[in-house]
C-alpha positions in Angstrom: 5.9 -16.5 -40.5 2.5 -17.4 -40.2 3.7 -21.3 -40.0 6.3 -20.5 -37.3 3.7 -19.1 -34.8 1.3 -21.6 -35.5 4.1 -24.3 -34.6 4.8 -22.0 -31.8 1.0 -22.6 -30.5 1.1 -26.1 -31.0 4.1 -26.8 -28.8 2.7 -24.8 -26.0 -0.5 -26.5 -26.1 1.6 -29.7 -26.0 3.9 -28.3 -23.0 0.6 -27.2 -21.1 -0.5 -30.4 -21.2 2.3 -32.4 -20.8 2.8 -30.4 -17.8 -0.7 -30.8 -16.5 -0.6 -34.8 -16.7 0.1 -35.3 -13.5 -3.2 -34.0 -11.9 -5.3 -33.5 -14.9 -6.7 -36.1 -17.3 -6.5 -35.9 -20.8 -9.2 -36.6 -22.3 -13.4 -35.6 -21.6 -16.7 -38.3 -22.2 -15.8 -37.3 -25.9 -12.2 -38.6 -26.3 -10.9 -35.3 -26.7 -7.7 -34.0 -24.6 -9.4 -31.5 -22.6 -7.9 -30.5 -19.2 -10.4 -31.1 -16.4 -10.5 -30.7 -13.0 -13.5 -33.4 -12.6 -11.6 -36.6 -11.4 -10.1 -34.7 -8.5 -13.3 -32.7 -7.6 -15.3 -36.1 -7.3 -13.3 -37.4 -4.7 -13.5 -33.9 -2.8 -16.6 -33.0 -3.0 -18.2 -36.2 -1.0 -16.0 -34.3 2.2 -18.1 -30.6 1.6 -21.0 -30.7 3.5 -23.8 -28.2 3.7 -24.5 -26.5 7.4 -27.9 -25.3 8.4 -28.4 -23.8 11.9 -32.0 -22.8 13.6 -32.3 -20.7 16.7 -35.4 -19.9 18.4 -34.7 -16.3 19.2 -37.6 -14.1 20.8 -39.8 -11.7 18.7 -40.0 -8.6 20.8 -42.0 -4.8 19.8 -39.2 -2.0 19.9 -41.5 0.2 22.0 -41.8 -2.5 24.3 -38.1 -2.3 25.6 -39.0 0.8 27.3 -39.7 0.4 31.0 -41.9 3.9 30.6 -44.0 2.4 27.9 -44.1 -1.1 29.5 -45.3 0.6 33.0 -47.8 2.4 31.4 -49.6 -0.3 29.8 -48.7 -2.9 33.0 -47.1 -4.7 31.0 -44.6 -7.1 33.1 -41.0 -6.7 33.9 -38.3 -7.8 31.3 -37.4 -10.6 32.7 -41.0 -11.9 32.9 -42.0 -10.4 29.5 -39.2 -12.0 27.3 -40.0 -15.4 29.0 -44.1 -14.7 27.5 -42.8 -13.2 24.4 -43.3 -15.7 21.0 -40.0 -17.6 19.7 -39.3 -17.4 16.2 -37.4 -20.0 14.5 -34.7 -19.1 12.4 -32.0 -20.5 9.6 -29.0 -19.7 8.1 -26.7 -21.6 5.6 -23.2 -22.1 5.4 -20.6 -24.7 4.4 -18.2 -26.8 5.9 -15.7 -29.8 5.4 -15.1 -33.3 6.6 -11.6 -34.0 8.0 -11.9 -37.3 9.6 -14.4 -40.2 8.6 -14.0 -42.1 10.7 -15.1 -40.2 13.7 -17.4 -37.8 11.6 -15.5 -34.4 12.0 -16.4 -31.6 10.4 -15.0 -28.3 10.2 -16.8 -25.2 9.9 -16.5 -21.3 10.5 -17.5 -20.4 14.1 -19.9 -17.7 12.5 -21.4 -20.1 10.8 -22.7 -21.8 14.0 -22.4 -18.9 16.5 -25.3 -18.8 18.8 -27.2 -21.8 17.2 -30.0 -24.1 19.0 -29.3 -26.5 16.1 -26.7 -27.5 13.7 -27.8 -29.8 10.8 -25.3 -31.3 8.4 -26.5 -32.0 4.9 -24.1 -34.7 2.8 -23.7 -34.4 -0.8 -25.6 -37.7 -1.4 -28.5 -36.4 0.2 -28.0 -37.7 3.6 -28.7 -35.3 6.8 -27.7 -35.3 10.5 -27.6 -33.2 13.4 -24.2 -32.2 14.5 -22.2 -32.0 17.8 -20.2 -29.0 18.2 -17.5 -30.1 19.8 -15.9 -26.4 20.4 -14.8 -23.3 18.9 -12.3 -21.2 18.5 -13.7 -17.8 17.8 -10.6 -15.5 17.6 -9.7 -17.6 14.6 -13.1 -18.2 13.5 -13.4 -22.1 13.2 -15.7 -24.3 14.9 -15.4 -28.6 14.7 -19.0 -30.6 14.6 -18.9 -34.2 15.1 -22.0 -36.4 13.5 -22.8 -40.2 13.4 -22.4 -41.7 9.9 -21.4 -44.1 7.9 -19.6 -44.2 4.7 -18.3 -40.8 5.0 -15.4 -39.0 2.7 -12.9 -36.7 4.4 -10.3 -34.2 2.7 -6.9 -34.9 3.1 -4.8 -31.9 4.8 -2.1 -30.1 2.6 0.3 -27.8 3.9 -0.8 -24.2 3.8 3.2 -23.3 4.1 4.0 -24.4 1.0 1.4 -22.1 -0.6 2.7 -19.3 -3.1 1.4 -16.5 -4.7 -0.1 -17.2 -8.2 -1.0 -21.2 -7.4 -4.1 -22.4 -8.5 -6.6 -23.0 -5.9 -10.3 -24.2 -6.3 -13.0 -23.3 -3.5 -16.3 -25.4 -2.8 -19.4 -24.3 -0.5 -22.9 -23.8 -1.1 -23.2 -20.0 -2.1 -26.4 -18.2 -1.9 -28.1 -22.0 -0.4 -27.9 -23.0 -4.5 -26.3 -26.1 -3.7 -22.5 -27.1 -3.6 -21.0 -24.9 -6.2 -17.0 -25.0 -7.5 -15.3 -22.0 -8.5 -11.5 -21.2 -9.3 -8.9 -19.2 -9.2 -5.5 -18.7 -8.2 -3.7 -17.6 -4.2 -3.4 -13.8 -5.2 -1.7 -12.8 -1.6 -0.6 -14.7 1.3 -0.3 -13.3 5.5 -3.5 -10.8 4.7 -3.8 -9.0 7.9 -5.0 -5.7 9.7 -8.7 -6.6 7.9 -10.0 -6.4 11.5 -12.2 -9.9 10.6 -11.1 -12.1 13.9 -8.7 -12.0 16.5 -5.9 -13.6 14.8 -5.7 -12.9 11.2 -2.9 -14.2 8.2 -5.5 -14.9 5.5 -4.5 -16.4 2.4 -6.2 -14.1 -0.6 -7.8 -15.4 -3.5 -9.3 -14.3 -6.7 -11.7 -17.8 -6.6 -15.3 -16.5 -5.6 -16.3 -16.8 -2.2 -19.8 -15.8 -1.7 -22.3 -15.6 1.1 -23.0 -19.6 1.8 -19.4 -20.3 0.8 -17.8 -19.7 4.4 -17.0 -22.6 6.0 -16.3 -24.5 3.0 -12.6 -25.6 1.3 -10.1 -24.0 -0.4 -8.1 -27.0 -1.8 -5.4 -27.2 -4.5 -5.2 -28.8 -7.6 -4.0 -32.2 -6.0 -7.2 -31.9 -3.9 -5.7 -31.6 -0.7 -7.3 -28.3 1.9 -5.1 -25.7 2.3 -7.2 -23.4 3.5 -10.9 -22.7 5.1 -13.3 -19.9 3.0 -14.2 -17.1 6.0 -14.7 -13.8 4.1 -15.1 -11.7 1.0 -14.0 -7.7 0.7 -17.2 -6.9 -1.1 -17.2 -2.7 -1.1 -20.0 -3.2 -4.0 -22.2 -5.5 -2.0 -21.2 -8.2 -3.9 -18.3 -10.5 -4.9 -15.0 -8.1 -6.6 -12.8 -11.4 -6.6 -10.7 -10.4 -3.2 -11.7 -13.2 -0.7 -10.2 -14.7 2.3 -9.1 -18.0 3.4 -8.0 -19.4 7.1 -4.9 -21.4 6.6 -5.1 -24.8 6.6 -2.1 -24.7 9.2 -3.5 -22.3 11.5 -6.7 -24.5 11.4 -5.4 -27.5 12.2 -3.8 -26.2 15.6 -7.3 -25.2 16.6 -8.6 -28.5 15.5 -6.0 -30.3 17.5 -6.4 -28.8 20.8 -10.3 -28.8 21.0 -10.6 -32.2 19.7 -8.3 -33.1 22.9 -9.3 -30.1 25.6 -12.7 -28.9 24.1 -10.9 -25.7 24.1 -8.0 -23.4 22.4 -5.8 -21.9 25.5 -3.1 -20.0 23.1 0.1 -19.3 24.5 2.3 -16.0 24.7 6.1 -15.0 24.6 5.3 -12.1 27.5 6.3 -9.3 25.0 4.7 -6.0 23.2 4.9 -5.4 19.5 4.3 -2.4 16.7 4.9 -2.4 13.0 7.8 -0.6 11.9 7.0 3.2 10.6 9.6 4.6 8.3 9.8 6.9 11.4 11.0 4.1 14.1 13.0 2.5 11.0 14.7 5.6 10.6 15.0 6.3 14.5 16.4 2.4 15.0 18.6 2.6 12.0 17.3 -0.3 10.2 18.2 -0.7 6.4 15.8 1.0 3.9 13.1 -1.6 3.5 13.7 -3.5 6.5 10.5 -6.0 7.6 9.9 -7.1 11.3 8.1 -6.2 14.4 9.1 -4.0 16.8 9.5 -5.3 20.3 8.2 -2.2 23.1 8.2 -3.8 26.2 8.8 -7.1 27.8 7.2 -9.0 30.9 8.7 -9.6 34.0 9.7 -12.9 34.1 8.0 -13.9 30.6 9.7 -16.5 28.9 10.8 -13.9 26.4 12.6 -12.4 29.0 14.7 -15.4 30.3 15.4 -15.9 26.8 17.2 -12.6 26.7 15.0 -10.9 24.2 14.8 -6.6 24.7 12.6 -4.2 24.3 13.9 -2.5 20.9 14.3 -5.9 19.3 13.1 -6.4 15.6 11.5 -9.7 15.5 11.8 -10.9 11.8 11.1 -14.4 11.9 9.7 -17.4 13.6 11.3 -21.0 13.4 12.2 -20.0 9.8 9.1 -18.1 8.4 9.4 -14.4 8.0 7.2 -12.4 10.4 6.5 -8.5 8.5 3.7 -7.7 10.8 2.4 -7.8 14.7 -0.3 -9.5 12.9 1.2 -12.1 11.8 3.7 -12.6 14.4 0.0 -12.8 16.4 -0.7 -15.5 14.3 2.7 -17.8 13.8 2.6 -17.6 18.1 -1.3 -18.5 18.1 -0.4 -21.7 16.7 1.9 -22.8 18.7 1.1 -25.0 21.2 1.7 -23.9 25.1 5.3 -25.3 26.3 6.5 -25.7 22.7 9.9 -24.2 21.7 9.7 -21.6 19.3 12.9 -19.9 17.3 13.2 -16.4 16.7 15.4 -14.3 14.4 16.0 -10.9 15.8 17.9 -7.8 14.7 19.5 -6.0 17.8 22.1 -3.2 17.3 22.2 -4.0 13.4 23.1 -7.6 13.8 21.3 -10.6 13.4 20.6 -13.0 16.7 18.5 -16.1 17.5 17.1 -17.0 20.2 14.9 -19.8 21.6 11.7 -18.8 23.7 9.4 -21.6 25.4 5.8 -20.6 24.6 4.2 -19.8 28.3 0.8 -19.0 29.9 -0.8 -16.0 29.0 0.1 -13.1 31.0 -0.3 -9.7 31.8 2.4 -8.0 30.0 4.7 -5.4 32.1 6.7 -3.2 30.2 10.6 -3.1 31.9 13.0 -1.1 29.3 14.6 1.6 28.4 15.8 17.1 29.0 13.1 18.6 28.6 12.9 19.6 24.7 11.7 22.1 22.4 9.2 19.4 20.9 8.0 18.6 24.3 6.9 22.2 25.2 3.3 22.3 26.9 4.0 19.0 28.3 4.4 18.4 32.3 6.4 15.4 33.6 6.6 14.0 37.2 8.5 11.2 38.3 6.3 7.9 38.5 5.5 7.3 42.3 4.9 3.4 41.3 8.4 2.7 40.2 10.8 3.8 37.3 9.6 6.0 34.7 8.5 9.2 34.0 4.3 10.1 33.9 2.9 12.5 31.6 1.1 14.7 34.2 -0.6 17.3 32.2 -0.2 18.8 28.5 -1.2 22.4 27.4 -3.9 23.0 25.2 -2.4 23.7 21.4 0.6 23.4 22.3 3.3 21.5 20.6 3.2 18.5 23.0 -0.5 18.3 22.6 -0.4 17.0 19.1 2.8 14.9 19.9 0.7 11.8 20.3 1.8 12.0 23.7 -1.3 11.8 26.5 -2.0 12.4 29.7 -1.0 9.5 32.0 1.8 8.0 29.5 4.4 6.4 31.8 7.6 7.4 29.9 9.8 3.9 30.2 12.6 5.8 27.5 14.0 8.0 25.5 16.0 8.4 21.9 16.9 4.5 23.3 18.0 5.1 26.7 16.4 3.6 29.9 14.3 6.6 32.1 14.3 6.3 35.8 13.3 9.6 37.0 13.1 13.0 35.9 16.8 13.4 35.8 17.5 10.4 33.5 14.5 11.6 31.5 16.5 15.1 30.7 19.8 13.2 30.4 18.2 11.3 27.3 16.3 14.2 25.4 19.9 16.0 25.5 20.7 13.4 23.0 19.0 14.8 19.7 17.8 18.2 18.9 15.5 17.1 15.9 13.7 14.2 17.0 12.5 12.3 20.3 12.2 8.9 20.4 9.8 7.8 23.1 9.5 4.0 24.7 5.9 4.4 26.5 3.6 2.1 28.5 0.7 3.3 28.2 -2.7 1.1 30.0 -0.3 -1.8 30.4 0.8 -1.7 26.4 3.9 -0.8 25.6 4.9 1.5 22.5 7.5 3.7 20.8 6.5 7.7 19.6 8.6 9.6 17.5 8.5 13.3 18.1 9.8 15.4 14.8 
């Protein structure tokens, strides 16, 4: 027995490395058939550069940003005093990643760089510049540098699509200003949003560590291609618990793109509003148990989601292809894409599955156009909407029912239990159609959204 599981071992070691050929060598300095990641981390690391920024930011006296105190001692106004008061000269460290040699672009986080006199760029050979920026793009956190040099190495781009959960990543930076440091692990989670980090979020999670120094810096895969751009750490201790957070390479790249040509990132929009999907507005839309997607509330007048026929109601579940489970990420798959650009969507209307092709337009203001009284609406006073269709929300009563609906005062009431409301009368009309639950399509400071009432 004891043979048999030693010949056991011996094949898998031979399978492991058979199978690891193909990006790892086989044997070490010694001779030995050791798997090592060396050979493809001295052709990345040249391209991950170390970012220093200074800012002269004034040194003022808390008591001295009282106008009493400052008037009391005739001290001069605030305008004059911050002018007088003493600069001091500041630095932080971060990382960040060549992606084109030839014209000396570097890619970086845009906190790394925010509000920076100075950006210096330090080469893994020792070499140091001062850096362009060249833009930013701070809802998705990245900022591009250009410097003058010679002789530079870049990263190639992977594809941050093809990314799955459990594939072996490696992330490089300059943690804790120790130098450029390599650590590994493997994509533990992929579309991380909700965090609340930047404006547009679908992180890619890893188990690699990321530590303070490390943002800015590459996330790469074992054939040494970027897939993704180190921005943050969940650290609840204070310190590193292996959950960290990478911008997608792809996402990246669009950014890159458009300020490298405009100096700026103008995003596009479809012209609609979006929710997640409760169990209650599952339940309430009859969508199958389980069912992923975003929930369309409203849609703009004359958006191009609109002339493409999509409805308020709508479960987005997809875009060109890629399954969309959140508003987040639906956020994000639209943030990418560029304005003008024909985009795919997979809807679910009325249980069936539709798709439809939307042009990706200015941004917009979003207007919401969709769509008795009831025992769960007690305490609650309606009045017809003197600006057009709907009903308002004119008043609710204090502990009553209505008060902890959700509903507030000044809702505009678009629909109800899936019916359009045009007045008062359509408004009871609608609410006749359930006794146990309300459904509620509501525009509420231009943003549209769905309440259920149980």
């Amino acid at each position: 027995m004891q043979q048999i599981k030693q010949l056991m071992l011996a094949v898998s070691m031979l399978f492991f490395v058979a199978s690891s050929q193909a990006a790892l060598p086989l044997k070490d300095s010694s001779g030995q058939s050791l798997p090592t990641l060396s050979p493809m981390l001295k052709q990345v690391n040249p391209a991950v550069v170390n970012i220093a920024t200074f800012s002269n930011q004034q040194v003022n006296n808390p008591l001295l940003n009282d106008p009493f105190f400052r008037r009391f001692f005739n001290i001069p106004d605030d305008q004059q005093f911050r002018q007088q008061a003493p600069k001091k000269r500041q630095q932080s460290a971060g990382s960040g990643v060549i992606i084109d040699a030839d014209d000396g672009i570097v890619m970086t986080n845009y906190h790394v760089i925010k509000g920076a006199d100075e950006v210096q760029v330090s080469l893994e050979d020792g070499r140091s510049f001062t850096a362009e920026v060249k833009g930013a793009d701070p809802e998705l956190d990245i900022a591009i540098l250009a410097i003058e040099a010679d002789d530079l190495v870049a990263v190639p781009m992977g594809n941050s699509s093809d990314l799955e959960v459990g594939d072996f990543v490696v992330a490089i930076g300059n943690p804790f200003g120790l130098g450029q440091t390599v650590t590994t692990g493997v994509v533990s989670a992929l579309g991380r949003t909700g965090l609340g980090i930047e404006g547009y979020e679908n992180f890619i999670q890893t188990d690699a560590s990321i530590n303070p120094g490390n943002s800015g810096g590459a996330l790469v895969n074992l054939r040494g291609e970027l897939v993704g751009i180190n921005t943050a750490i969940l650290a609840p201790s204070g310190g590193n618990v292996g959950i960290g957070f990478a911008i997608p390479v792809n996402m990246a790249r669009a950014s890159l793109e458009q300020i490298v040509e405009h100096g700026e990132v103008k995003r596009g929009q479809l012209g609609v509003g979006i929710q997640d999907i409760t169990p209650e507005l599952r339940d309430a839309f009859e969508l199958k148990n389980g069912q992923k997607g975003v929930l369309v509330t409203g849609v703009g007048e004359d958006s191009p989601a609109e002339k493409s026929g999509v409805k308020a109601g709508d479960v987005i579940i997809a875009v060109d292809g890629e399954e969309t489970s959140s508003a987040g990420q639906l956020r994000s798959q639209i943030g990418v894409k560029s304005i003008g650009e024909k985009v795919k969507l997979t809807l679910i209307r009325d249980g069936k599955k539709k798709v439809v092709d939307v042009v990706v337009g200015e941004p917009q203001q979003l207007t919401a156009v969709s769509g008795k009284l009831h025992s769960l609406l007690e305490g609650a006073r309606f009045e017809n909407n003197p600006d057009g269709d709907g009903v308002i929300v004119a008043g609710l009563s204090p502990n009553s029912g209505a008060a902890y609906s959700g509903l507030r005062p000044g809702d505009v009431i678009l629909g109800a239990n899936r019916k359009r409301v045009a007045d008062l009368e359509s408004f009871k009309k609608a609410l006749t159609l359930s006794d146990s639950s309300v459904l509620l399509h509501i525009n509420r400071g231009g943003h549209s959204l769905y309440l259920v009432i149980r």
